[in-house]
N, C-alpha and C positions, 0 to 999 in steps of 0.2 A: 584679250582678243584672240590669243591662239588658242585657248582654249575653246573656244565659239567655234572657228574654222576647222578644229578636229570633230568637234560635234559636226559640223552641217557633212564631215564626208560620208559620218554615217546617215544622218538625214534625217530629214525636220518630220517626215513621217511616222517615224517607228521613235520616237524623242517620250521617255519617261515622264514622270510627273516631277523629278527630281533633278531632271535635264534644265538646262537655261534656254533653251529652247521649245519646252514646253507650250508656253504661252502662244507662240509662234504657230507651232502645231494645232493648236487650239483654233487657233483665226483660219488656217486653213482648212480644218475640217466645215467650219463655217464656208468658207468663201465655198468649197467646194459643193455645198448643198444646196449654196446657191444658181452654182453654174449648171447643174442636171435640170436644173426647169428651163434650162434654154438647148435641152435637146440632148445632151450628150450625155452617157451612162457613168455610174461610181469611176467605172477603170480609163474611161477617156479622161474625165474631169481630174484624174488624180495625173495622170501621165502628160498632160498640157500643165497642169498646176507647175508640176516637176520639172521640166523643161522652162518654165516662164521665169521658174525663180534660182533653177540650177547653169541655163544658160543651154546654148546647144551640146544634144546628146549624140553618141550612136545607138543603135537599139542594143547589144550586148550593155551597155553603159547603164538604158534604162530597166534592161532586163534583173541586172547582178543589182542596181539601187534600191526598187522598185518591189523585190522579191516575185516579181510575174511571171505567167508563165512564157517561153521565146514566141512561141506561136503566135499567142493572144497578142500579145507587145507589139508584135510586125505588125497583125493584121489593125491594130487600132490605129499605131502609125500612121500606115496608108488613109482610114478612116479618117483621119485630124485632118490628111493632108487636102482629102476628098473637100472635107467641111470649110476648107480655107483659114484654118487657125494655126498650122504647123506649115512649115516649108523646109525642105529638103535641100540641102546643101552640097553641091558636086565636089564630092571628095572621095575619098577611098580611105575607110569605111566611111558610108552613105551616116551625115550628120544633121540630126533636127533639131530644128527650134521653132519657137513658138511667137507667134506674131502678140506685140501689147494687146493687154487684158482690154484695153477701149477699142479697138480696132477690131479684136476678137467677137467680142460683145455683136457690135455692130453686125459685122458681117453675121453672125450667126441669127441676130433680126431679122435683116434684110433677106435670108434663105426662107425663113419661116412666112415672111409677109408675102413673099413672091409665090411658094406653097399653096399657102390662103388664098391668093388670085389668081392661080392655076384653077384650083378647087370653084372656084366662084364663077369662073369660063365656063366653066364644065358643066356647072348648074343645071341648067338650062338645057343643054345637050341632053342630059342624063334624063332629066323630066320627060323632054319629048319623047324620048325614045321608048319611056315608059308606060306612055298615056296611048302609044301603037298596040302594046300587046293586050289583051283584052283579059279579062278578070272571071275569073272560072270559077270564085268561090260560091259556093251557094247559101243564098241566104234564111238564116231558120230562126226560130223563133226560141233559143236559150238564152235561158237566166244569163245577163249580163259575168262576167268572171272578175273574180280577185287580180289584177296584175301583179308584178313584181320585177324593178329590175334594181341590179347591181350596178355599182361605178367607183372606178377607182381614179385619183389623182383630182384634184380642187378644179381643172378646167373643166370636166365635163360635167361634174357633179354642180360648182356654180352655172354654168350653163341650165342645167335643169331648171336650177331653184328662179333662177330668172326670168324662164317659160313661167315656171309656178305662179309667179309673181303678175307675168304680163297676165295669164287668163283668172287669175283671182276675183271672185266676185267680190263680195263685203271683206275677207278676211286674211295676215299671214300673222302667227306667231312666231317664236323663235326661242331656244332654249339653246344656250351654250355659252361656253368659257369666254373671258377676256380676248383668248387668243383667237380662239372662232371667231367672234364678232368682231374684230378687227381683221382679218381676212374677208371674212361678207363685206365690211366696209372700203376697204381697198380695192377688191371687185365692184363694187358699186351696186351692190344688190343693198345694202340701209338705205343709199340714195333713192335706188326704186322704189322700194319696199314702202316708203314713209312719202314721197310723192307721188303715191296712185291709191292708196288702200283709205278706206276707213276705217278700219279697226288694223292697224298695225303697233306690236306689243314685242317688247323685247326681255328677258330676264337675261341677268349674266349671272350663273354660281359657276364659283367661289366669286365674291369682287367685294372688296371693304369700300371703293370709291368710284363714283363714275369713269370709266377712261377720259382722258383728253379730246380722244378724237372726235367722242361724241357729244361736246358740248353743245353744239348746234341744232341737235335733235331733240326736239319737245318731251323736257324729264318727267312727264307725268306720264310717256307711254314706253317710260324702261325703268326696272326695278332691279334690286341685288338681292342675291342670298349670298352673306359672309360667312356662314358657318358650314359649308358644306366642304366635305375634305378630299373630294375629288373632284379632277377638273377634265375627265372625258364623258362626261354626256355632252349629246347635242342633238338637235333636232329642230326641222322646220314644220309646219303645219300650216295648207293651205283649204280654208274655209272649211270642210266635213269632208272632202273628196280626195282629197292624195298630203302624202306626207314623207318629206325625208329625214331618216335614220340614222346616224353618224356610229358606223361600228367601230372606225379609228379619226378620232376627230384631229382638231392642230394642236393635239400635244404628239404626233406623226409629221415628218416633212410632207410639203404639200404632196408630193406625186404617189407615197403612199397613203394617202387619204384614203377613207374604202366609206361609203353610204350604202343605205340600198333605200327605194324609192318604192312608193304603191299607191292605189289608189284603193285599198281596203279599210272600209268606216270601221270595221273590226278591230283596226291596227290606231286607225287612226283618233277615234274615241278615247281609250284609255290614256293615252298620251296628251291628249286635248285635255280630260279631267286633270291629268298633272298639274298641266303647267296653269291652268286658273287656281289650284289649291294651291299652289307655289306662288301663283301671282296674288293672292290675299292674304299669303304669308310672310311674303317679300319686302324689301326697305323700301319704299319710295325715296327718287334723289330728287324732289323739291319739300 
């Protein structure tokens, strides 16, 4: 045990592979890639981590553990404090700690959902206000154009795919890893996908075996490819008209997810030919 307590002065961060503390580290790297999708950046999420599990700090304390820089340290500080997950202790030197990871949590929800319902006020405001000023473009008669947009992070990119989904006439595909399709499924976009479409079709490569999660959905409209040795393609395809592109699919943490999306039959052809010669190539799971 004292040898545990000499390890954590150095700190469960910077902990080798050879450390007993390793493992430790391990799970907070995890927790911590968890906590950046509820808003807060690598260095906030490391410095609440740190504080949660080291107790209360002073900022020279988090600065010298921490290896950051004084500046950035203070300013996040303050930032934690703003966010309501850190609180500040009247002492000399000025001491933080970190409110429970469940109360944390929460509060950092509850900021986000109050956000949303600012935003949603606003609505409406923002429309009207728009529908005054009058529309100067002029209208001509060219060839309709290729679009193209970029998105990064899993919210906005499933966002799209979901639009995709709601104006789909006949058709959505789907080409992607285990871990893809269980992100669309936990977003709820398999749920939509499979109750609205007539021809909804999924392939998962690499996969030797259905996942679990999707035992519920009719196995004759998803197939495997087991022998394929990479597991970042991915791509959606809606009817012949737009298509999104997975340039870092979920073998990346969600937020750096990177897609890009279009509505060029150009783009979207050749990838439609895929996935049917992949889906006549494919394992059936019934």
């Amino acid at each position: 045990m004292e040898q545990i307590d000499t390890e954590f002065q150095v700190g469960i961060f910077a902990a080798g592979e050879d450390s007993s503390l390793y493992d430790y580290k391990m799970k907070l790297e995890k927790i911590k890639s968890e906590i950046v999708k509820f808003g807060l950046t690598q260095n906030q999420a490391k410095i609440y981590i740190y504080l949660g599990k080291y107790g209360a700090k002073t900022a020279p304390e988090v600065v010298k553990s921490l290896g950051m820089p004084r500046t950035e340290t203070y300013f996040i500080l303050n930032t934690l404090q703003n966010k309501g997950i850190v609180t500040a202790e009247f002492s000399s030197p000025t001491r933080y700690a970190a409110l429970p990871i469940e109360q944390a949590m929460s509060t950092l929800i509850n900021t986000e959902k109050e956000n949303l319902n600012i935003l949603a006020r606003q609505e409406k405001e923002v429309a009207d206000l728009w529908k005054e000023i009058p529309t100067f473009a002029v209208e001509t008669t060219e060839i309709k154009q290729d679009k193209l947009q970029t998105m990064e992070g899993t919210g906005q990119i499933h966002s799209k795919i979901k639009d995709m989904i709601r104006t789909a006439r006949e058709q959505v595909i789907i080409f992607g890893s285990e871990k893809d399709i269980s992100r669309f499924y936990h977003s709820e976009i398999i749920e939509m996908m499979f109750n609205s479409l007539i021809d909804a079709r999924i392939i998962i490569s690499p996969a030797l075996r259905l996942p679990d999660f999707l035992n519920d959905i009719d196995k004759k409209n998803i197939r495997l490819i087991p022998e394929e040795e990479s597991n970042n393609q991915c791509f959606v395809i809606k009817d012949s008209d737009e298509i999104m592109l997975f340039l870092r699919n979920a073998t990346h943490p969600s937020h750096s997810v990177f897609a890009m999306w279009s509505n060029s039959r150009s783009l979207n052809e050749p990838l439609r030919k895929l996935f049917e010669y992949s889906w006549e190539n494919a394992q059936s799971c019934y």
